[in-house]
PAGUBA-48255 format. One record per residue (C-alpha): residue number from 1; residue in one letter; z, x, y. Coordinates in steps of 0.2 Angstrom, whole numbers, padded with zeros to 4 digits. Example, Ala and Ser with C-alpha at 12.3 -4.5 7.8 and 13.67 -1.06 7.14 Angstrom:
! PAGUBA-48255
(r 1,'a',(0039,0062,-0022))
(r 2,'s',(0036,0068,-0005))
This chain:
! PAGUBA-48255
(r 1,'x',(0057,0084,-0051))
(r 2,'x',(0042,0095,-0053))
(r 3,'x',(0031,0081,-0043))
(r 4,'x',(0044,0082,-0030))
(r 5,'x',(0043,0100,-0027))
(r 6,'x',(0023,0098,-0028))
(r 7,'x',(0025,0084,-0016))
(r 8,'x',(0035,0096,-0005))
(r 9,'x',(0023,0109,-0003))
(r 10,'x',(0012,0098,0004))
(r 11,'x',(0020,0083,0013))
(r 12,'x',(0037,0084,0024))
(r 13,'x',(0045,0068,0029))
(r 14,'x',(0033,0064,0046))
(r 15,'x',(0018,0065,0034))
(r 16,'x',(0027,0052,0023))
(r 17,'x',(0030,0041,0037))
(r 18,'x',(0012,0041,0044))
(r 19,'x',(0010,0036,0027))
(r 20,'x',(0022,0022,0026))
(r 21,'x',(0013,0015,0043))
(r 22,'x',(-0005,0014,0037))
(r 23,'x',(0006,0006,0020))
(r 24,'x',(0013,-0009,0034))
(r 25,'x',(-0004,-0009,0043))
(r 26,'x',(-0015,-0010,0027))
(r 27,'x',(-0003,-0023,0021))
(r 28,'x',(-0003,-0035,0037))
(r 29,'x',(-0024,-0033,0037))
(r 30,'x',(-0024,-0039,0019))
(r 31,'x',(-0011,-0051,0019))
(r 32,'x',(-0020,-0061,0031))
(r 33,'x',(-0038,-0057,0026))
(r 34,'x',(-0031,-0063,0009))
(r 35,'x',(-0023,-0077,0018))
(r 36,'x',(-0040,-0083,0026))
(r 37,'x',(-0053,-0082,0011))
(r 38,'x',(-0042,-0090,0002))
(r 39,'x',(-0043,-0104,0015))
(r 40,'x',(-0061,-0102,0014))
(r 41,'x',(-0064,-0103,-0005))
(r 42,'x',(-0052,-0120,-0005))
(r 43,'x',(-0064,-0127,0006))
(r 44,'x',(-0081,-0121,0000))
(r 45,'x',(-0075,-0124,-0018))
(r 46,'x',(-0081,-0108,-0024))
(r 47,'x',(-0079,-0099,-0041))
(r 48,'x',(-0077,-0082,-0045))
(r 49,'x',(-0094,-0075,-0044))
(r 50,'x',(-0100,-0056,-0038))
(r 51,'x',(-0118,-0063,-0032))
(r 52,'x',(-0119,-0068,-0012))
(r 53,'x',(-0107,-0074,0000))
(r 54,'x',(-0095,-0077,-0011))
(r 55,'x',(-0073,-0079,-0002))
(r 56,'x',(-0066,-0079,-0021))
(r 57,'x',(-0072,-0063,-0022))
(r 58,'x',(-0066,-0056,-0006))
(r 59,'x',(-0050,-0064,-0010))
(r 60,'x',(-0046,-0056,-0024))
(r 61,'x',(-0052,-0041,-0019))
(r 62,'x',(-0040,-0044,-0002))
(r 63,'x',(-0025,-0045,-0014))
(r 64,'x',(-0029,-0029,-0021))
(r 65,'x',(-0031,-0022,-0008))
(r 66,'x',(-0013,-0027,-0003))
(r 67,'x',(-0005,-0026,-0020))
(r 68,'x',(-0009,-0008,-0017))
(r 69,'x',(-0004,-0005,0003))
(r 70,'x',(0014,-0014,-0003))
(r 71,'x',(0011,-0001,-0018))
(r 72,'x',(0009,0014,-0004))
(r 73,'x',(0023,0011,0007))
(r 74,'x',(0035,0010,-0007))
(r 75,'x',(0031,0024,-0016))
(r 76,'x',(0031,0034,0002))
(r 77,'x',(0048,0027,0004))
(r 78,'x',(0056,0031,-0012))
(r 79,'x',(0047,0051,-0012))
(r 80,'x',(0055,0050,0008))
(r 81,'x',(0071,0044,-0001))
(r 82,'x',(0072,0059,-0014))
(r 83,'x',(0068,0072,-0002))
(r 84,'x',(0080,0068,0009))
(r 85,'x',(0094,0068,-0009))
(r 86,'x',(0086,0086,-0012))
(r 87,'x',(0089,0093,0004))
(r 88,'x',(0105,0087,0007))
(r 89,'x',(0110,0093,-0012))
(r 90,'x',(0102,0109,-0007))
(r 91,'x',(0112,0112,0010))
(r 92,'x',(0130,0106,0004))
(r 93,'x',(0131,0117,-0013))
């Protein structure tokens, strides 16, 4: 609860929104970047490696990048979530 009220202070509910677009629109971007090098390392038969032009590398790094754009949007939508519990709760007592 003492996040929330932090997260209150600072964020209201069209702020968490913004952010649960950039969340989709990251996601989508990485989904299919992911989509494409992995393509691209199948066909190059590449290995993991940081040197050069490498798509295993960006692939992985892709589906990081999604894991945590899915990871933004989720967490946006469960703080929107108990904002909106906390002020109903505080207007109905």
């Amino acid at each position: 609860m003492h996040l929330l009220r932090k997260l209150e202070k600072y964020h209201d509910d069209k702020t968490l929104e913004q952010l649960k677009i950039l969340g989709m629109i990251a996601s989508v971007a990485s989904g299919i970047s992911l989509g494409v090098y992995t393509i691209l390392t199948f066909l190059e038969n590449q290995h993991f490696d940081l040197k050069g032009a490498n798509y295993f590398s960006s692939a992985v790094f892709s589906g990081v990048c999604l894991f945590s754009s899915i990871e933004l949007y989720i967490v946006a939508q469960w703080y929107q979530n108990a904002m909106k519990v906390r002020v109903k709760k505080k207007y109905s007592v």
